[in-house]
MARFI-263527 format. One line per 10 residues: number of its first residue (from 1); their letters; for each residue x, y, z of C-alpha. Coordinates in steps of 0.5 Angstrom, whole numbers, plus 500, padded with zeros to 3 digits. Example, Ala and Ser with C-alpha at 12.3 -4.5 7.8 and 13.67 -1.06 7.14 Angstrom:
// MARFI-263527
1> as> 525:491:516; 527:498:514 $
// end
This chain:
// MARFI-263527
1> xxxxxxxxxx> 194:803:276; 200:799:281; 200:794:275; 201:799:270; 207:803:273; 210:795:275; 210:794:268; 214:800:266; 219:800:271; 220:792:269 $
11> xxxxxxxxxx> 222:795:263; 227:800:265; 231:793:269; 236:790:264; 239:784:268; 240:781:262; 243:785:255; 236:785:250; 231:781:256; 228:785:260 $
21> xxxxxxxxxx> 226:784:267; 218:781:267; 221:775:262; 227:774:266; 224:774:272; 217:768:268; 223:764:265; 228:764:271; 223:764:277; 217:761:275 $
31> xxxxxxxxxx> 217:757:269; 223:752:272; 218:752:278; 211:750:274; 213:749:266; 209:753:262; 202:754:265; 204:753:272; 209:758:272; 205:763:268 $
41> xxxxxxxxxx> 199:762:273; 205:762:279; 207:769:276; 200:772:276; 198:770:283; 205:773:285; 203:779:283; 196:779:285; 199:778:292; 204:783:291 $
51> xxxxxxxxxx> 198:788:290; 194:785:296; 200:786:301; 200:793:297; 194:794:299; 194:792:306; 200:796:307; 196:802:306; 191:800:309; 194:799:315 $
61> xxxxxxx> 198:806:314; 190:809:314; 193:812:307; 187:813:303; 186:815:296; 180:820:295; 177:821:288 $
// end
């Protein structure tokens, strides 16, 4: 569910006219760092760390989810 909502609020950033934020964030981070296929998997394990941290975050907190 965090991913889709990170997404979305990627979208409402404009740090550059005409380009959102989820590719100026790929183009000027991670694609110098690591070219095109290095730089992408680079972009994925940030945010799978980023929700890694999310979690242990909340775990830590004991802020739990019922369903």
């Amino acid at each position: 569910m965090m991913s889709g909502v990170l997404v979305k609020i990627y979208g409402l950033i404009r740090p550059v006219p005409g380009k959102g934020f989820y590719s100026w964030f790929y183009e000027t981070v991670f694609k110098p760092i690591g070219g095109e296929l290095n730089g992408s998997l680079l972009f994925a394990l940030f945010h799978v760390g980023l929700f890694w941290l999310l979690g242990w975050w909340l775990d830590k907190k004991k802020i739990y989810i019922k369903v």
